[in-house]
Backbone as XML, in Angstrom:
<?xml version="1.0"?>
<chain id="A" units="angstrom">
  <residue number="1" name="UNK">
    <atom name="N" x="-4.675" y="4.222" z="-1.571"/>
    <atom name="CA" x="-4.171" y="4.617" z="-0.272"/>
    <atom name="C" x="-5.301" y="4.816" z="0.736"/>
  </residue>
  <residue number="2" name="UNK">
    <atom name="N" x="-6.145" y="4.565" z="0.342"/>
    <atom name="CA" x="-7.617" y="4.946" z="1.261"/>
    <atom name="C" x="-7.231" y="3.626" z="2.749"/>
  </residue>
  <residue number="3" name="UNK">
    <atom name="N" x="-6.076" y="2.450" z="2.668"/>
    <atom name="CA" x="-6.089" y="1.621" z="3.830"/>
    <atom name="C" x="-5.673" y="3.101" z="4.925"/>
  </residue>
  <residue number="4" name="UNK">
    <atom name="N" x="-5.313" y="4.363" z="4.652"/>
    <atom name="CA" x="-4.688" y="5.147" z="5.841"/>
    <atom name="C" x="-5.554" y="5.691" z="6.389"/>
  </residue>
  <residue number="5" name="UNK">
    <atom name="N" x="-6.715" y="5.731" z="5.900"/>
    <atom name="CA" x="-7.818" y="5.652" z="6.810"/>
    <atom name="C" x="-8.474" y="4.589" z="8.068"/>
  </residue>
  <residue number="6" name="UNK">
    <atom name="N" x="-7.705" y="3.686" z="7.777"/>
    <atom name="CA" x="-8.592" y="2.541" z="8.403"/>
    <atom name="C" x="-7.712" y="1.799" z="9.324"/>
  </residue>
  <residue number="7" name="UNK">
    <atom name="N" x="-6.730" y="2.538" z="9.804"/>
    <atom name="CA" x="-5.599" y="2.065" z="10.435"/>
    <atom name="C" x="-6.499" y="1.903" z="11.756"/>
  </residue>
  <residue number="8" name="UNK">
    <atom name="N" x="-6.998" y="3.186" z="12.269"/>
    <atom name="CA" x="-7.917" y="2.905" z="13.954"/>
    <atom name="C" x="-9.177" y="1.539" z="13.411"/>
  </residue>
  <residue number="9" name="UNK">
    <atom name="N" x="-8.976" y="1.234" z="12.327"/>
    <atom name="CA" x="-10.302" y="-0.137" z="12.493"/>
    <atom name="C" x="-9.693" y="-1.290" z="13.046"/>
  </residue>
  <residue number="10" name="UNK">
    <atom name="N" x="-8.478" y="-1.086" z="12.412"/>
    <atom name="CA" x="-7.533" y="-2.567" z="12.520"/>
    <atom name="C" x="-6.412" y="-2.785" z="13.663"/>
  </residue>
  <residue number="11" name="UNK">
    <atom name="N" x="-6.114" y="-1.716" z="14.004"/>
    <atom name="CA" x="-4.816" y="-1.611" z="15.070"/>
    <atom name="C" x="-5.330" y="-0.976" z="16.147"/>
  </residue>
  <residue number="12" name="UNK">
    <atom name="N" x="-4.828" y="-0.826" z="17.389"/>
    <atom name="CA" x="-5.097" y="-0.200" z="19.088"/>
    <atom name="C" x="-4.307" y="0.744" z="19.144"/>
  </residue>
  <residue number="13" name="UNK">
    <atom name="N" x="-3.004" y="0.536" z="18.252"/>
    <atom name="CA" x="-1.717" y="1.429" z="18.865"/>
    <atom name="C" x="-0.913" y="1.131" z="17.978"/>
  </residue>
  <residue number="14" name="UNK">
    <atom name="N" x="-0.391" y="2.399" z="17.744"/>
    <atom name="CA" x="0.639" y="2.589" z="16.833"/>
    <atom name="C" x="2.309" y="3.398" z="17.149"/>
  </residue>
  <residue number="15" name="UNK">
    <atom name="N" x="3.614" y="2.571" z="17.477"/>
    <atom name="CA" x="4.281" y="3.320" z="18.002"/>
    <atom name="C" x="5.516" y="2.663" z="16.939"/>
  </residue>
  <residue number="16" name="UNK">
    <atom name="N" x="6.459" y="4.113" z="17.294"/>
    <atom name="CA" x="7.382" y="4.381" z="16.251"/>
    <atom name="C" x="8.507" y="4.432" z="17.388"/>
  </residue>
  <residue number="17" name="UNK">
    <atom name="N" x="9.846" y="3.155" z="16.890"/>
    <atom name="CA" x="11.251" y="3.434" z="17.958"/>
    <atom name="C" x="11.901" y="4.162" z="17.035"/>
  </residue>
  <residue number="18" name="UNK">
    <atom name="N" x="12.951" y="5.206" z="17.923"/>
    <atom name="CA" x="14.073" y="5.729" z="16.767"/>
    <atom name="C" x="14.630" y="6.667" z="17.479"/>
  </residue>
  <residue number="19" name="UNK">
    <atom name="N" x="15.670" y="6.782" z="16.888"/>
    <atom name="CA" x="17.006" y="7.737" z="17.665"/>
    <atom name="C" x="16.664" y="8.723" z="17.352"/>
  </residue>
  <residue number="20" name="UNK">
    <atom name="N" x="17.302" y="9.760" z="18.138"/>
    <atom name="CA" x="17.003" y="11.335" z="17.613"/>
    <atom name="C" x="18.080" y="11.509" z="16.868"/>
  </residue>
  <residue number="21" name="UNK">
    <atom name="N" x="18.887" y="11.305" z="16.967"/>
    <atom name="CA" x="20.209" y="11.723" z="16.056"/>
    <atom name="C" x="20.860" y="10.167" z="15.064"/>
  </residue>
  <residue number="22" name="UNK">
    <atom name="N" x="20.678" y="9.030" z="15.514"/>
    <atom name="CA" x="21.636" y="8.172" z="14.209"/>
    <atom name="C" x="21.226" y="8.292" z="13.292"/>
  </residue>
  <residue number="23" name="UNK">
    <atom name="N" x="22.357" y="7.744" z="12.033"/>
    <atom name="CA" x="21.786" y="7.915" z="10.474"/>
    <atom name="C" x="21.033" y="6.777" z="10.241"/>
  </residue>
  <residue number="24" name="UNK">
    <atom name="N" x="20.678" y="5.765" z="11.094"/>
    <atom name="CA" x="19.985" y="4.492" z="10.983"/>
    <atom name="C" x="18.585" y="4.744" z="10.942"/>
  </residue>
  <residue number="25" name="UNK">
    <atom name="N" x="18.289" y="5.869" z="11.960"/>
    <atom name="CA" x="16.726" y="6.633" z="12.245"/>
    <atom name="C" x="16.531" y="7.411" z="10.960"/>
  </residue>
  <residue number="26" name="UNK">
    <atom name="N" x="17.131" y="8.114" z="10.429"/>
    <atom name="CA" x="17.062" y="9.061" z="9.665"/>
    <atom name="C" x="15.779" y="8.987" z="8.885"/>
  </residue>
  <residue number="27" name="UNK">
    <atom name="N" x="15.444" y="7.815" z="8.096"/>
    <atom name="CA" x="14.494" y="7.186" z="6.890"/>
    <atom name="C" x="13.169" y="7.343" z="8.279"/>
  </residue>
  <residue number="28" name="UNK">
    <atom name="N" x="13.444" y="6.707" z="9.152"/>
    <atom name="CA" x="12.008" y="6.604" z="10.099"/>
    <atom name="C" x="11.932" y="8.315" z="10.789"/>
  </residue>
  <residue number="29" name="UNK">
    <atom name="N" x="12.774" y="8.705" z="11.145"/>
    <atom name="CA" x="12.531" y="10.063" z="11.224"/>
    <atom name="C" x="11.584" y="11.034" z="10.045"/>
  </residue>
  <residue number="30" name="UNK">
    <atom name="N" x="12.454" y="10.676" z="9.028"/>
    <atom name="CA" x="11.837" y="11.612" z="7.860"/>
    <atom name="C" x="10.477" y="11.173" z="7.770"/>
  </residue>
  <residue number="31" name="UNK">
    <atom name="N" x="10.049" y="9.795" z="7.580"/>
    <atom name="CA" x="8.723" y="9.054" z="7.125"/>
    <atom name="C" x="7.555" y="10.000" z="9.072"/>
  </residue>
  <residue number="32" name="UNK">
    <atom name="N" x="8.081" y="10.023" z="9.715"/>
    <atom name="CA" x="7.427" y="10.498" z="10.640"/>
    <atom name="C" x="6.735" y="12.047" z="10.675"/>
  </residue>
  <residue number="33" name="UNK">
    <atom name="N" x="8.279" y="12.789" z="10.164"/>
    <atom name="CA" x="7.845" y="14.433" z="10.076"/>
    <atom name="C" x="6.893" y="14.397" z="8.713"/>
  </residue>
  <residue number="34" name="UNK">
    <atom name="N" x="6.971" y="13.432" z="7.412"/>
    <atom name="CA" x="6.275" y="13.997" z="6.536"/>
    <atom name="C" x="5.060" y="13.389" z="7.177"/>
  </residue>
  <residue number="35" name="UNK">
    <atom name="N" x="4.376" y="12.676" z="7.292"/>
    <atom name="CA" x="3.592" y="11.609" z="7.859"/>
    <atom name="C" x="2.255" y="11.642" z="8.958"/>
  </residue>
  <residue number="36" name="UNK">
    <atom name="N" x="2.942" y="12.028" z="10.134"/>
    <atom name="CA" x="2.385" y="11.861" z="11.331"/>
    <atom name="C" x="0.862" y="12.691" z="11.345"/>
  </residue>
  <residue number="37" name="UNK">
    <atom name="N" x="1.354" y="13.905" z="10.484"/>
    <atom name="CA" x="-0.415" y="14.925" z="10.124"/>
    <atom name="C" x="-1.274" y="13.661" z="9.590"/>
  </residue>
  <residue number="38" name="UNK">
    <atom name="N" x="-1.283" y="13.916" z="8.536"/>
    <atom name="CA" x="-2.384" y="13.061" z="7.777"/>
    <atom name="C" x="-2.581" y="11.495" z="7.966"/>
  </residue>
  <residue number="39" name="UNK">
    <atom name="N" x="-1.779" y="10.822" z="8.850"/>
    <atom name="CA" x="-1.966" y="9.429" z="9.938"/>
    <atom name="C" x="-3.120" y="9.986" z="10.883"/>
  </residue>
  <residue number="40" name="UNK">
    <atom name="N" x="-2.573" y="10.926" z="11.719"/>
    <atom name="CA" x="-2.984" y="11.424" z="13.057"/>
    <atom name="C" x="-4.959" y="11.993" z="12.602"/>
  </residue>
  <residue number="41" name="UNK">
    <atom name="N" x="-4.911" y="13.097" z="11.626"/>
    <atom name="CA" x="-5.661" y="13.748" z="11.056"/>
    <atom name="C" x="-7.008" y="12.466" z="10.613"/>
  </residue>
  <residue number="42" name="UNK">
    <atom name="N" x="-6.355" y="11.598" z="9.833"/>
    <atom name="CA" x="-7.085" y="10.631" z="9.268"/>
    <atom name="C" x="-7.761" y="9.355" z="10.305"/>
  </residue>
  <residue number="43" name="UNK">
    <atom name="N" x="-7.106" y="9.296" z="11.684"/>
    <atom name="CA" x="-7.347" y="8.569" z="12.775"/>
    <atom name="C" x="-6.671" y="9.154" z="13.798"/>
  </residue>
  <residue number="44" name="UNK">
    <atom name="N" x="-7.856" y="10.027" z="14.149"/>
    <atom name="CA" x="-7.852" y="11.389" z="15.373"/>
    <atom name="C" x="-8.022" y="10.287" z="16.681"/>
  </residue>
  <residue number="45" name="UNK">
    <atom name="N" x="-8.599" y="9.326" z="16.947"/>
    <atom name="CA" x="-8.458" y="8.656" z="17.924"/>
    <atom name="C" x="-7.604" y="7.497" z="18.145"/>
  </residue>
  <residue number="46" name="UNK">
    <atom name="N" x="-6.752" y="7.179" z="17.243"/>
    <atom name="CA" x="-5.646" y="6.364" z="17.272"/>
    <atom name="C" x="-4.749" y="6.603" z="18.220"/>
  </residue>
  <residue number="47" name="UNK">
    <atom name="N" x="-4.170" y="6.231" z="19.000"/>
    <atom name="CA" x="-2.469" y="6.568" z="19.481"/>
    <atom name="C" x="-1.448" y="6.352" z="18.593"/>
  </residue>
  <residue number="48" name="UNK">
    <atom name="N" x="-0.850" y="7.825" z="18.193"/>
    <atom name="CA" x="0.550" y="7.154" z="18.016"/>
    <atom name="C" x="1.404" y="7.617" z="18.091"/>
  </residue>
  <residue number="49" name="UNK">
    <atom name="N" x="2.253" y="6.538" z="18.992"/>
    <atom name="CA" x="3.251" y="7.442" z="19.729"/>
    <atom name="C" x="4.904" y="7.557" z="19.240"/>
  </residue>
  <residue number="50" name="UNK">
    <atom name="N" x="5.598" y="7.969" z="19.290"/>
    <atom name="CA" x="6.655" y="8.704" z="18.997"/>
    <atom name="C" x="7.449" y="8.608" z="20.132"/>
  </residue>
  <residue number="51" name="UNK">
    <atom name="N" x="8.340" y="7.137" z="20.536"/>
    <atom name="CA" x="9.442" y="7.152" z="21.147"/>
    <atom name="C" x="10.651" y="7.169" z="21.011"/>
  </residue>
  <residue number="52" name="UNK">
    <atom name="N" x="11.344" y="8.298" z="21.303"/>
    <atom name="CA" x="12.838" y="8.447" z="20.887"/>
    <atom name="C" x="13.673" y="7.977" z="22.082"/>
  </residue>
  <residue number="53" name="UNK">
    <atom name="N" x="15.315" y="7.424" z="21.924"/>
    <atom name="CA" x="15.713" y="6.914" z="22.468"/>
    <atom name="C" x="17.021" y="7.122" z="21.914"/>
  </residue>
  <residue number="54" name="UNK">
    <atom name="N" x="18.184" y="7.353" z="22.897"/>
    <atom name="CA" x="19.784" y="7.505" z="21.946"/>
    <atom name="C" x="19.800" y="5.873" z="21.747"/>
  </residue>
  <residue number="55" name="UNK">
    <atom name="N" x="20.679" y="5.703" z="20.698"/>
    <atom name="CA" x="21.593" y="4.151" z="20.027"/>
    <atom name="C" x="20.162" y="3.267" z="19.686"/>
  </residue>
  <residue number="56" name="UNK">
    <atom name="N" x="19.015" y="3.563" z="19.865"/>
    <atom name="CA" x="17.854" y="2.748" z="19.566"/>
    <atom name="C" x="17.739" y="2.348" z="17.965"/>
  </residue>
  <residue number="57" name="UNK">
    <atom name="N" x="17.735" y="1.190" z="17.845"/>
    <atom name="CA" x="17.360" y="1.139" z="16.302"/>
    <atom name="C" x="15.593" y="1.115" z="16.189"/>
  </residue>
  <residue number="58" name="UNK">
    <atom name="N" x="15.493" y="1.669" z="14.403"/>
    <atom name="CA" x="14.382" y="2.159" z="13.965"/>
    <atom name="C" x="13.392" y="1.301" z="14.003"/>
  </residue>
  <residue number="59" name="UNK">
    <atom name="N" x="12.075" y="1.116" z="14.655"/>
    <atom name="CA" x="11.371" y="0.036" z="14.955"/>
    <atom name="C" x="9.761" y="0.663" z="14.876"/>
  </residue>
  <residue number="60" name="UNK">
    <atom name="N" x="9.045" y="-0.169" z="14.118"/>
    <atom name="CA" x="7.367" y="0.362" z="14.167"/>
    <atom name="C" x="7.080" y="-0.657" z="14.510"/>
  </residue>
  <residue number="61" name="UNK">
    <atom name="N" x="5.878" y="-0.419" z="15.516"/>
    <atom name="CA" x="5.079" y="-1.600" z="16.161"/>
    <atom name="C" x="3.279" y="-1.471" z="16.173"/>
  </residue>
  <residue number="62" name="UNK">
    <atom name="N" x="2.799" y="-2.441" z="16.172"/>
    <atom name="CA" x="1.036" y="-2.055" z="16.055"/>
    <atom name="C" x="0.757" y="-2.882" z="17.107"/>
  </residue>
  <residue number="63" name="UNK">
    <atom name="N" x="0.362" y="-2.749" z="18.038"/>
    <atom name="CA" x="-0.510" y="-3.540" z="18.987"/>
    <atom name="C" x="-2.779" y="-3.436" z="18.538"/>
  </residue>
  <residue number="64" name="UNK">
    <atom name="N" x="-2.577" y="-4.853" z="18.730"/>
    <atom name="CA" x="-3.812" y="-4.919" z="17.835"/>
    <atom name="C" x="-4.859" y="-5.658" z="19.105"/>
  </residue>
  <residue number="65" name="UNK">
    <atom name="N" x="-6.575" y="-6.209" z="18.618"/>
    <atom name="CA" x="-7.091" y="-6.184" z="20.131"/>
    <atom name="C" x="-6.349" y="-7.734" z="20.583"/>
  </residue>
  <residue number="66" name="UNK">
    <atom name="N" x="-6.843" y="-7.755" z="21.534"/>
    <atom name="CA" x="-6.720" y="-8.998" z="22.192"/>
    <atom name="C" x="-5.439" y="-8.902" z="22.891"/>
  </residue>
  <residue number="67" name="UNK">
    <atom name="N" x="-4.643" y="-8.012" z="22.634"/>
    <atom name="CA" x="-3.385" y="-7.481" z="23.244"/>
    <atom name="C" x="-2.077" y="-8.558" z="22.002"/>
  </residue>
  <residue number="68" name="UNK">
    <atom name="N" x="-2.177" y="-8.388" z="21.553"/>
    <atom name="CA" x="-1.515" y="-9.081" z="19.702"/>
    <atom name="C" x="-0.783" y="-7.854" z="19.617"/>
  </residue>
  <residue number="69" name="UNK">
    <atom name="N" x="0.827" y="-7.780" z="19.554"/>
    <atom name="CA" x="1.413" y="-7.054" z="18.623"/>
    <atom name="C" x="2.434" y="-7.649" z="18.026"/>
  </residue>
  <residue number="70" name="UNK">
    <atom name="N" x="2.896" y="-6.737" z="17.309"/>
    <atom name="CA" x="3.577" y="-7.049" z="15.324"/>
    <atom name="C" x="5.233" y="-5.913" z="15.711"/>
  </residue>
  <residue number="71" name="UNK">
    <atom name="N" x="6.486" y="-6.230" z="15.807"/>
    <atom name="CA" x="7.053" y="-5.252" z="15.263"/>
    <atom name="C" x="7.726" y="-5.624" z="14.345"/>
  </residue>
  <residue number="72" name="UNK">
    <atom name="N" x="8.639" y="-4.638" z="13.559"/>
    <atom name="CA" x="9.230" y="-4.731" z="12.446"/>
    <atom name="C" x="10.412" y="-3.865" z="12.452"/>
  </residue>
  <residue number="73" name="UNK">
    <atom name="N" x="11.162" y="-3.967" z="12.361"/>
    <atom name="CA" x="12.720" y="-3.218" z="12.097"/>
    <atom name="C" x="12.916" y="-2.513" z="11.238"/>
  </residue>
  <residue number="74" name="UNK">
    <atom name="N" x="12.874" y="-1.060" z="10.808"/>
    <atom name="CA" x="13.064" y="-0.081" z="9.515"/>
    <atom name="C" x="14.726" y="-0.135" z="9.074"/>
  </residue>
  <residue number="75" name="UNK">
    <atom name="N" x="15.716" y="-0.261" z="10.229"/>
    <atom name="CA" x="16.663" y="0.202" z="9.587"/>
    <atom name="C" x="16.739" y="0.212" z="7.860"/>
  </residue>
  <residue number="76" name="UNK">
    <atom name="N" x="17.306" y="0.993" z="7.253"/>
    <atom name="CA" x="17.595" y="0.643" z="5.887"/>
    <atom name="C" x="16.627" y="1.001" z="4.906"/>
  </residue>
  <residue number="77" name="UNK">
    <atom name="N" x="15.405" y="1.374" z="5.517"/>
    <atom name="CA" x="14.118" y="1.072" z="4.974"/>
    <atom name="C" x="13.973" y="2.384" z="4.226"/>
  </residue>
  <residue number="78" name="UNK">
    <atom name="N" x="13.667" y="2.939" z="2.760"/>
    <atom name="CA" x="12.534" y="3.740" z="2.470"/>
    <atom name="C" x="11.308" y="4.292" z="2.364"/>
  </residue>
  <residue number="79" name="UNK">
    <atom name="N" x="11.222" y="5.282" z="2.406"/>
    <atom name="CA" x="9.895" y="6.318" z="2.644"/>
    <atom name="C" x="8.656" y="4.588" z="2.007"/>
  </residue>
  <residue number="80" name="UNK">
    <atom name="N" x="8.910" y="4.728" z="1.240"/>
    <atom name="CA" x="7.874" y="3.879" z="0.479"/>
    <atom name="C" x="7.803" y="2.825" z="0.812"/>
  </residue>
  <residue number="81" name="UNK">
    <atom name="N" x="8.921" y="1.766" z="1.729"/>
    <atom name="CA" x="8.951" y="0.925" z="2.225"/>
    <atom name="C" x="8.477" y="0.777" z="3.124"/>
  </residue>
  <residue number="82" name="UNK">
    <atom name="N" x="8.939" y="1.522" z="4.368"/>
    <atom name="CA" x="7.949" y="2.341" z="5.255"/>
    <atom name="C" x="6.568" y="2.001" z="5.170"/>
  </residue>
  <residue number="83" name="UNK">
    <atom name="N" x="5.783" y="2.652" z="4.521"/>
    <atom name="CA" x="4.106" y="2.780" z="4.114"/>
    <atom name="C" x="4.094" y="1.132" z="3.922"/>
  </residue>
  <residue number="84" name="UNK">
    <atom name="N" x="4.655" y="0.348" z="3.058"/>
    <atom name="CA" x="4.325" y="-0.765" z="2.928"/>
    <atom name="C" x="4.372" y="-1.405" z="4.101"/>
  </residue>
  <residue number="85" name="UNK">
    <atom name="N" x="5.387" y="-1.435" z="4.890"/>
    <atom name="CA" x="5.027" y="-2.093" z="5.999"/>
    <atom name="C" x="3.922" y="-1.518" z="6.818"/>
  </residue>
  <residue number="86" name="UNK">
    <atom name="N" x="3.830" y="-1.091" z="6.935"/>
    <atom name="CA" x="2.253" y="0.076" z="7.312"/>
    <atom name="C" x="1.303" y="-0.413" z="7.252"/>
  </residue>
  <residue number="87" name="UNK">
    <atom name="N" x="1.258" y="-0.599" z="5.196"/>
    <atom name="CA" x="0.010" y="-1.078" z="5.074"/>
    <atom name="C" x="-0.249" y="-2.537" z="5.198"/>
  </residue>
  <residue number="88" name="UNK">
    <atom name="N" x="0.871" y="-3.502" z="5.238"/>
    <atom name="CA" x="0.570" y="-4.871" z="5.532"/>
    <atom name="C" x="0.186" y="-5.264" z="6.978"/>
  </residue>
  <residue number="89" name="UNK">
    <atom name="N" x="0.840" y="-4.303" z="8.052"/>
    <atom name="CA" x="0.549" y="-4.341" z="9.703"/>
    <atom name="C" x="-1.224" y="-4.406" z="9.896"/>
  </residue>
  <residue number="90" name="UNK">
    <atom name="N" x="-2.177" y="-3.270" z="8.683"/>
    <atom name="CA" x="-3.258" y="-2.476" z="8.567"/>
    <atom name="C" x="-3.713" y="-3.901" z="8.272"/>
  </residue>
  <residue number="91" name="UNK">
    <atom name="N" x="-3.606" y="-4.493" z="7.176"/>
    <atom name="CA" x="-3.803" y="-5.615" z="6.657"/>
    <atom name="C" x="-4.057" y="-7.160" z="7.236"/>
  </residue>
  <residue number="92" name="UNK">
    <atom name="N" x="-2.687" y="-6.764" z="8.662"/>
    <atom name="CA" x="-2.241" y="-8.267" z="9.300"/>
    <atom name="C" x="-3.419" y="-8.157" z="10.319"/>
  </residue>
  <residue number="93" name="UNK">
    <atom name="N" x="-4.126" y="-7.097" z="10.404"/>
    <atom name="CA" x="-4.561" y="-6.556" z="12.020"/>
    <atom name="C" x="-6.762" y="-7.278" z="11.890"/>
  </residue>
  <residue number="94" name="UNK">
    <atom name="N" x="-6.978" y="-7.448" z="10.346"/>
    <atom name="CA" x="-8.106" y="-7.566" z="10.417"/>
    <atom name="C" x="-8.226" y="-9.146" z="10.705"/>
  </residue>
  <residue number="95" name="UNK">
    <atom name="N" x="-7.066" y="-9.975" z="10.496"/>
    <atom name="CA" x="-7.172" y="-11.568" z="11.490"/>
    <atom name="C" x="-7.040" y="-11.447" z="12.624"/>
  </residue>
  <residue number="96" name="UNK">
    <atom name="N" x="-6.769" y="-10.371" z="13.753"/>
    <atom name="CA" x="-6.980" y="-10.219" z="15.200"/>
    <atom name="C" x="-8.010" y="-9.575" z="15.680"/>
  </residue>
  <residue number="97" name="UNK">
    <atom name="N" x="-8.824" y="-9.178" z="14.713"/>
    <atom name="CA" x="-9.938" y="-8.699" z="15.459"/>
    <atom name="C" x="-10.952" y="-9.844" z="16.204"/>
  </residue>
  <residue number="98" name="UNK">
    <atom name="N" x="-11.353" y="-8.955" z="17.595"/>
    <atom name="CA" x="-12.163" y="-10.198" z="18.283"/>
    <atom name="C" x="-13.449" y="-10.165" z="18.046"/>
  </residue>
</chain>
């Protein structure tokens, strides 16, 4: 798990879509409250932001340099699924570096 360190090497920006209340958000909600410390903590100069929105479905996005971004759709998704897409975004981000 040491790639959760290295998220500010590879990505610019890190933002999270999701409802405050549907059960569709719920999984990206939860993955956020357990989460967001030790993301944030581990890449203190990262952005990442936390946009809520009513009827919005669950969406993580990485904007990477060159102005390159990636999103991906959680609905449905688990905690652990979650991280995986995470860590492949972490992954996708070291072919955009300039």
């Amino acid at each position: 798990m040491a790639w959760r360190g290295n998220l500010s090497k590879n990505i610019k920006e890190l933002r999270f879509l999701m409802c405050q209340s549907s059960p569709a958000s719920s999984s990206a909600r939860a993955f956020v409250e357990k989460n967001y410390k030790e993301l944030k903590t581990l890449n203190p100069k990262l952005p990442i932001l936390i946009r809520e929105c009513s009827g919005v479905e669950p969406q993580l996005w990485a904007r990477y340099d060159l102005g390159v971004e990636k999103g991906i759709k959680l609905e449905g998704m688990t905690e652990p699924q979650i991280f995986k897409v995470l860590e492949d975004m972490v992954k996708a981000g070291e072919s955009f570096k300039a």
